[in-house]
C-alpha positions in Angstrom: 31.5 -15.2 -8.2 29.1 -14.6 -5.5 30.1 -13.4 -1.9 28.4 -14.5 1.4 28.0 -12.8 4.8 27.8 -14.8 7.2 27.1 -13.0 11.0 29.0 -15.5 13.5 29.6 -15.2 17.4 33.0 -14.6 16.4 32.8 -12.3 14.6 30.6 -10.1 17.0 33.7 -10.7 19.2 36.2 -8.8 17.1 33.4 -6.1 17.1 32.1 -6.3 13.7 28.7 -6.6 14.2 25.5 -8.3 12.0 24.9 -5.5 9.7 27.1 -3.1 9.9 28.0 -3.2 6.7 29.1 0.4 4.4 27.1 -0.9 1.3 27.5 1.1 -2.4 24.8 2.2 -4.1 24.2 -0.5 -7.1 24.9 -3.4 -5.3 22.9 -6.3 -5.3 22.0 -8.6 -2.4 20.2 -11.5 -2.0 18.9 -13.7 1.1 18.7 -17.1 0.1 17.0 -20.6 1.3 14.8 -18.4 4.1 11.1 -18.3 5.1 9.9 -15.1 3.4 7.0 -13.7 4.8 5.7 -11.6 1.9 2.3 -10.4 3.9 0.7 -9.8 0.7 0.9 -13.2 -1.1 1.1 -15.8 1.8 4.3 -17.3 3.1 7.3 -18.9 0.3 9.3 -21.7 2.1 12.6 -22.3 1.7 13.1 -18.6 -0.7 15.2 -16.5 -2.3 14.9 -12.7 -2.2 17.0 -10.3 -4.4 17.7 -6.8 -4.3 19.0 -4.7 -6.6 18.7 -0.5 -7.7 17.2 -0.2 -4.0 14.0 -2.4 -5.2 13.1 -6.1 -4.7 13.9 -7.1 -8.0 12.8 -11.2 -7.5 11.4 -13.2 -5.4 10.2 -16.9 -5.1 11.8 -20.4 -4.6 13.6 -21.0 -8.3 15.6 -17.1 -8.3 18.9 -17.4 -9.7 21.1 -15.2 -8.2 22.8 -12.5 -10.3 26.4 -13.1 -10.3 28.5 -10.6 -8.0 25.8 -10.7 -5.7 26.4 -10.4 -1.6 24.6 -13.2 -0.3 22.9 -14.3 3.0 22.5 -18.0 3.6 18.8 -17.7 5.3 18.8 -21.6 6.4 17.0 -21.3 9.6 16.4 -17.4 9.0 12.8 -15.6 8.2 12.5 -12.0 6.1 9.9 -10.2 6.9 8.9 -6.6 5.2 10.5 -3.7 7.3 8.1 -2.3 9.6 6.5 1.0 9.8 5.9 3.3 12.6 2.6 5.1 11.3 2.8 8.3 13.5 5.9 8.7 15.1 8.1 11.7 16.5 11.3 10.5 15.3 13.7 12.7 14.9 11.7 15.8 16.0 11.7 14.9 19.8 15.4 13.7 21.6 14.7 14.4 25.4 11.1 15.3 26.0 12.1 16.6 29.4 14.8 18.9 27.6 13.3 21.5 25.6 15.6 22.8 23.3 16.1 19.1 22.0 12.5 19.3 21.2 11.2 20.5 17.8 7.7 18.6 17.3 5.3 21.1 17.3 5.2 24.9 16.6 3.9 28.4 18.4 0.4 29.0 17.5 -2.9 26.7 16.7 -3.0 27.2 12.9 0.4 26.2 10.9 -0.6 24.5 7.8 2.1 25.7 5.8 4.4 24.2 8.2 6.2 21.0 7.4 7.9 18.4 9.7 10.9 18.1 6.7 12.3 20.9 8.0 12.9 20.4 11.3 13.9 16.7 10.7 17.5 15.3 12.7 18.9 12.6 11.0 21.7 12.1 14.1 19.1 11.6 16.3 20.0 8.6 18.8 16.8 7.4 18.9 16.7 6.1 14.8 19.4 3.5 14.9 17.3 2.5 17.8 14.6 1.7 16.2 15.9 0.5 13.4 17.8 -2.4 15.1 14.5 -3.7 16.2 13.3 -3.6 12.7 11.2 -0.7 12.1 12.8 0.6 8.6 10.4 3.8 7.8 8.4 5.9 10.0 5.8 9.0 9.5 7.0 12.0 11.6 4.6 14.2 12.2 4.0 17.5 14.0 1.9 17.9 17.3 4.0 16.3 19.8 3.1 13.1 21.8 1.0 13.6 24.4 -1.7 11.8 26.8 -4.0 9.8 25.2 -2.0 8.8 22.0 -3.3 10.8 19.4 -4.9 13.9 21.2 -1.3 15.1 22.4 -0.4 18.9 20.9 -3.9 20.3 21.3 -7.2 21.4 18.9 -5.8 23.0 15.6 -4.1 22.3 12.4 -0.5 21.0 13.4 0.9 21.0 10.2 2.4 18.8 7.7 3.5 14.8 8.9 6.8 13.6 6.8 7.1 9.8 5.6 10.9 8.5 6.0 13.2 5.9 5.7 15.3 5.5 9.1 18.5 5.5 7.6 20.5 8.8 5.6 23.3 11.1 6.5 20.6 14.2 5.4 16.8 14.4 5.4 17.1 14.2 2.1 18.3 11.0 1.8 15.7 9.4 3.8 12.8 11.3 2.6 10.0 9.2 1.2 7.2 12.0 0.9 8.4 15.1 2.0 4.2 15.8 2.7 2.5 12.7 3.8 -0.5 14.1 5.6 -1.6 16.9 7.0 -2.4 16.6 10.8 -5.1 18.0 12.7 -5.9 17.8 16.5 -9.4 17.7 16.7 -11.2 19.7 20.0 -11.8 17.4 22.9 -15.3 17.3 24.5 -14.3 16.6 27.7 -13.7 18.6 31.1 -11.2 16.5 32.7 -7.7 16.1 31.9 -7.2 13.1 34.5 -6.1 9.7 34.5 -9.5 8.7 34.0 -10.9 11.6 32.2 -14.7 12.6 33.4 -16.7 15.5 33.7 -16.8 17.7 37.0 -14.7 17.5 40.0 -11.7 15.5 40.1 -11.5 15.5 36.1 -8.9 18.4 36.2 -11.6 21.0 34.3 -12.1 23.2 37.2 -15.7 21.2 37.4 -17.2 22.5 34.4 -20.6 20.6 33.1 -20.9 18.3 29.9 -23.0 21.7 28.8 -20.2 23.9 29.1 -17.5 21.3 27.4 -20.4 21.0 24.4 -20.3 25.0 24.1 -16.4 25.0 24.6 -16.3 22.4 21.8 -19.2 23.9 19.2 -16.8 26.9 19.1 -13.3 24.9 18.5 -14.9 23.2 15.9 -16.6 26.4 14.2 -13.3 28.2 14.4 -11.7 25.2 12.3 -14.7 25.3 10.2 -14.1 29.3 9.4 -10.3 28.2 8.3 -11.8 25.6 5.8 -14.3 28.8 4.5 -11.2 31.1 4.2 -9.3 27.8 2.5 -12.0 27.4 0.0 -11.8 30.7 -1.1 -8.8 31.2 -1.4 -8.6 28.5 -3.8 -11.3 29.4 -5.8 -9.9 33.1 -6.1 -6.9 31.8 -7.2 -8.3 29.1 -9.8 -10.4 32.1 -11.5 -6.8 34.0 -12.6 -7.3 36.8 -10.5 -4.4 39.5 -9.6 -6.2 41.1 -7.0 -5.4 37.6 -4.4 -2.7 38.2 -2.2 -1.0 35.2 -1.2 -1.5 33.5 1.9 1.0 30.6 2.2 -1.3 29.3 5.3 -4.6 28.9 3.2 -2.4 28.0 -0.2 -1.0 24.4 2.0 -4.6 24.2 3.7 -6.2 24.3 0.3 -4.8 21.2 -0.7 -6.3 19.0 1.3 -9.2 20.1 -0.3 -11.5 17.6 -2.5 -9.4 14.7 -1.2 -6.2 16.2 -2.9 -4.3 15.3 0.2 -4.4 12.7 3.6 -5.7 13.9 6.8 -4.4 12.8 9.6 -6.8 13.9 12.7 -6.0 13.4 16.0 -8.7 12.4 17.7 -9.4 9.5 20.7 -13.9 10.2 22.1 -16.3 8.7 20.2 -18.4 11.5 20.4 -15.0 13.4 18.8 -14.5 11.0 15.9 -18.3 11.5 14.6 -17.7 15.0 14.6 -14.9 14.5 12.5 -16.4 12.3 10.3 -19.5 14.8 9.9 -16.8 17.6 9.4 -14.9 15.4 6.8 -18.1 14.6 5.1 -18.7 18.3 4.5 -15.1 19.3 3.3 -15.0 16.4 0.8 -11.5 15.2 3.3 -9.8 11.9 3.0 -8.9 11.2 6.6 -7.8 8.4 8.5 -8.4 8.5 12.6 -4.6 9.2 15.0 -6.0 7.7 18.7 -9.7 6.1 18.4 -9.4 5.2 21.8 -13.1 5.5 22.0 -13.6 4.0 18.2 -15.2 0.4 19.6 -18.7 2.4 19.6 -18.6 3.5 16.0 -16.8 0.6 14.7 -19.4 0.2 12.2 -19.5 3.5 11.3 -15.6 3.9 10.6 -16.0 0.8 8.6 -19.0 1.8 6.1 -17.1 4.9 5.6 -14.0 3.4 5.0 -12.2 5.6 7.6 -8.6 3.6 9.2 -7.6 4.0 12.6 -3.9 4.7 13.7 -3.6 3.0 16.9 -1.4 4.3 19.5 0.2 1.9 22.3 -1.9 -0.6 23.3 0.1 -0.9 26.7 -1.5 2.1 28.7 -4.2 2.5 30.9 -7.7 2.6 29.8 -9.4 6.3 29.0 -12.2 7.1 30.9 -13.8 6.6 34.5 -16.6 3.2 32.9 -14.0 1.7 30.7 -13.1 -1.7 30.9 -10.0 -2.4 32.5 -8.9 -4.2 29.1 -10.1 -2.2 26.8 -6.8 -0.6 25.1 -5.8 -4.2 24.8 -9.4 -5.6 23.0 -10.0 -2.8 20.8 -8.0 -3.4 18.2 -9.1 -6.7 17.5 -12.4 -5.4 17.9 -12.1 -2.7 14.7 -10.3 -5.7 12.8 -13.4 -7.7 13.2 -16.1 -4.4 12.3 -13.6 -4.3 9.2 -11.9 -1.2 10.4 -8.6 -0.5 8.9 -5.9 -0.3 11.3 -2.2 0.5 11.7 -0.5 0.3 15.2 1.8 3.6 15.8 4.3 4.6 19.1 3.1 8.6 18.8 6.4 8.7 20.4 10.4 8.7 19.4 12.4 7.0 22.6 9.6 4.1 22.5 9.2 3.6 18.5 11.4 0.7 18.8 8.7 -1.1 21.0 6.8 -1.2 18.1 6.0 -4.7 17.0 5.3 -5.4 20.8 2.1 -3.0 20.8 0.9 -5.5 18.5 1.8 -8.4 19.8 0.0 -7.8 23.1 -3.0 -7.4 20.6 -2.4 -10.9 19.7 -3.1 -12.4 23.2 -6.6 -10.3 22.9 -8.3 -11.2 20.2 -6.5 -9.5 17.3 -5.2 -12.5 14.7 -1.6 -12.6 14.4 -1.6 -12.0 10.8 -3.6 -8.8 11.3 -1.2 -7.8 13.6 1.5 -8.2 11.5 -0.4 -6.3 8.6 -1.2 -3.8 11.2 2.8 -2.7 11.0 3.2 -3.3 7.6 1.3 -3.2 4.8 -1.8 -1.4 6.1 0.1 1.5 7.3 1.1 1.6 3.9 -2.4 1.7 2.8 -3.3 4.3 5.2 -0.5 6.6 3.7 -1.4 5.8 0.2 2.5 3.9 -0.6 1.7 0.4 -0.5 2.6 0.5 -4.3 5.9 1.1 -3.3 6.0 -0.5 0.7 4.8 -3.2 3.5 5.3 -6.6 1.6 7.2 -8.4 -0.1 6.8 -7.9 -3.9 9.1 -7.8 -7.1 9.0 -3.7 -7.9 8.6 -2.3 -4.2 11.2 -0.5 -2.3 14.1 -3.1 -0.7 13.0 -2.4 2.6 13.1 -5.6 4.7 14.5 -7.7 7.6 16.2 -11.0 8.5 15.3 -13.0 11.5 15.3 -15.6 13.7 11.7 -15.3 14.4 8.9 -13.8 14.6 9.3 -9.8 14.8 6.2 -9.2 17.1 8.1 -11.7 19.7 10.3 -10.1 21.9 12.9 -13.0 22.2 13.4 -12.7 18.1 16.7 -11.4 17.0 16.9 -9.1 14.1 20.2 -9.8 12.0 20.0 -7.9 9.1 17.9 -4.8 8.0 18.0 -3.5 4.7 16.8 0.3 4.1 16.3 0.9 0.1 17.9 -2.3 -0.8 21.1 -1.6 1.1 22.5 -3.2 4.1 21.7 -0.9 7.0 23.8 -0.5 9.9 22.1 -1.7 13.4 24.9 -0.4 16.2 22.6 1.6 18.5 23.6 3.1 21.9 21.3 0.6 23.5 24.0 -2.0 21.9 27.2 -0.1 23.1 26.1 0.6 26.6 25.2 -2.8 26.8 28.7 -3.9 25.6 30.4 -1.5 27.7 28.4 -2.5 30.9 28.5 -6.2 30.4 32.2 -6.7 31.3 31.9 -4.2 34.5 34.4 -5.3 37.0 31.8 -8.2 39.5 33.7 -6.2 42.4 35.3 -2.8 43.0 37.9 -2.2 45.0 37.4 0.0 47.9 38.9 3.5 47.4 40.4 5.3 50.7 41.0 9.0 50.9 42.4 10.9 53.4 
């Protein structure tokens, strides 16, 4: 016999809301008679997904359903693969104003041995938040947010980015890949630290020339150099057997990313910046991918020969630099789509991860096609973390992570009903959802209270 859930208005009124469900481990689900949206193989009208072991274990219109199975009736309803927020701060960062609930970056410029894991909150109020608007797995990395979306923590090596599911009691629960990337904040070439950057008075550098921020950044980038040298090593000392190497748990985690052995994630947003990384990852043999490229529209071509991908950050922001085109946040990533530039769309932040699928969205209306932009959240961020064998579509053997809608995700009038995290039904009460329940029946007029 199979059982259906079924979310009805009235049943939101007795306060059981769509999805908050305690699901066992070993239960099987299925969403049946929906549009599935699979992202890799096109769209299957009128399908049936099932779940099972925390995988997608079949997929298509003809799917029998095992029996005992909880089912959705998806008349009318779309699934869509759970989204992924590609550099995120979740659950390191709760009140950026509030320091001691901050935890995204470290003391020092050079913490390679230092992993996000660690300092991970699973209780933090801002997951269930984005997880009600669909975003089911999320790379937390070190360096904090900061201007510019993807320069933000400063020039050094930040330390190790975590890949997780947004749902577990413990970090262990929801890790994916306790190392993901490392991350790197590349030196900025720039004087200016204002709203429009520049060189000189009025940038915020104290007025120092384009000469002076070249010198500034040859030596940034020559100190990072000297920590690759020291790396290399390192490793090769302790490849030939020796007992004379004493250990040095910073070059040990550094070495890894050594000969492509590991993702780079660097931080980056000038185009002048990103070729210096490229040259730099050229020489180190590194397998990056770009956090920022704000300025990656004039080396489009470059980024795609090389096969580099570009983490975008928000879209809605003002433009960087004092001869940029008023629309160019909005433009550019359609622009790399078109070069054939990889690209995932990220938040850099935790309180605005939930915005998400709106970042791209806004992409749509300039140029970028919608089915990019949905890729862009999905499966290429997936790609760009080196999991799409097990994430970002829908496919027979890949980790249950999905949702149910009404609509399209990237709209923000679409309703999410159901998210499933590792083939389980995942809760979606948020605080966003009880302050709105508790505000919505607020008393239309107060009484006026006298004192004497």
């Amino acid at each position: 016999m199979m059982r259906t859930i079924v979310a009805t208005v009235a049943a939101v009124g007795a306060g059981v809301l769509p999805g908050h469900v305690v699901a066992q481990d070993g239960e099987t689900f299925a969403v049946r008679g929906a549009t599935l949206h699979t992202v890799a193989d096109g769209v299957i009208e009128n399908g049936t997904i099932v779940l099972r072991g925390g995988r997608i274990v079949a997929i298509g219109q003809d799917v029998e359903i095992p029996a005992g199975a909880e089912v959705i009736e998806g008349e009318g309803k779309h699934v869509f693969p759970g989204m992924i927020d590609a550099f995120s701060s979740l659950g390191l960062t709760e009140i950026g104003a509030v320091a001691v609930t901050n935890d995204a970056s470290e003391l020092g410029r050079w913490n390679p041995h230092l992993n996000a894991h660690t300092a991970i909150h699973p209780a933090s109020e801002h997951i269930p938040v984005a997880r009600a608007n669909g975003i089911t797995h999320t790379m937390a990395a070190p360096g904090g947010g900061g201007r510019g979306f993807g320069g933000g923590g400063g020039s050094g090596i930040q330390g190790q980015a975590t890949l997780i599911h947004l749902d577990g009691w413990t970090v262990e629960e929801m890790e994916i890949e306790k190392t993901a990337a490392m991350v790197i904040g590349w030196p900025t070439l720039s004087a200016g630290g204002g709203r429009f950057g520049g060189f000189g008075r009025g940038g915020g550098g104290g007025g120092r020339s384009f000469r002076q921020a070249q010198e500034r950044f040859d030596e940034q980038v020559a100190e990072m150099d000297e920590w690759f040298v020291a790396a290399q090593h390192y490793k090769q000392a302790v490849e030939s057997g020796s007992d004379r190497v004493a250990r040095n748990i910073q070059l040990e985690h550094l070495s890894r990313v050594l000969d492509r052995g590991m993702k780079v994630i660097v931080r980056a947003n000038g185009w002048r910046e990103i070729e210096s990384v490229i040259e730099f990852a050229e020489k180190w043999n590194l397998d990056i991918a770009i956090a920022g490229g704000n300025g990656a529209r004039k080396i489009a071509d470059t980024l795609a020969e090389k096969n580099i991908p570009v983490i975008l950050g928000p879209v809605q922001r003002l433009p960087q630099g004092e001869d940029t085109g008023y629309d160019d946040p909005n433009t550019l990533p359609g622009v790399l789509h078109d070069a054939g530039v990889e690209i995932a769309f990220a938040t850099f932040n935790s309180s605005d991860s939930r915005t998400l699928p709106y970042e791209a969205a806004n992409s749509v209306s300039w140029g970028l096609p919608q089915g990019a932009a949905l890729e862009a959240v999905t499966l290429a961020p997936a790609r760009v973390l080196g999991v799409d064998d097990r994430l970002g579509s829908l496919e027979v053997g890949k980790i249950g992570n999905l949702i149910v809608t009404d609509g399209d995700p990237l709209e923000i009038t679409t309703e999410i009903e159901f998210v499933f995290i590792k083939g389980l039904l995942s809760d979606t009460d948020n605080k966003h959802r009880r302050l709105w329940e508790k505000y919505k029946g607020r008393p239309s007029k107060l009484k006026a209270v006298t004192t004497t």
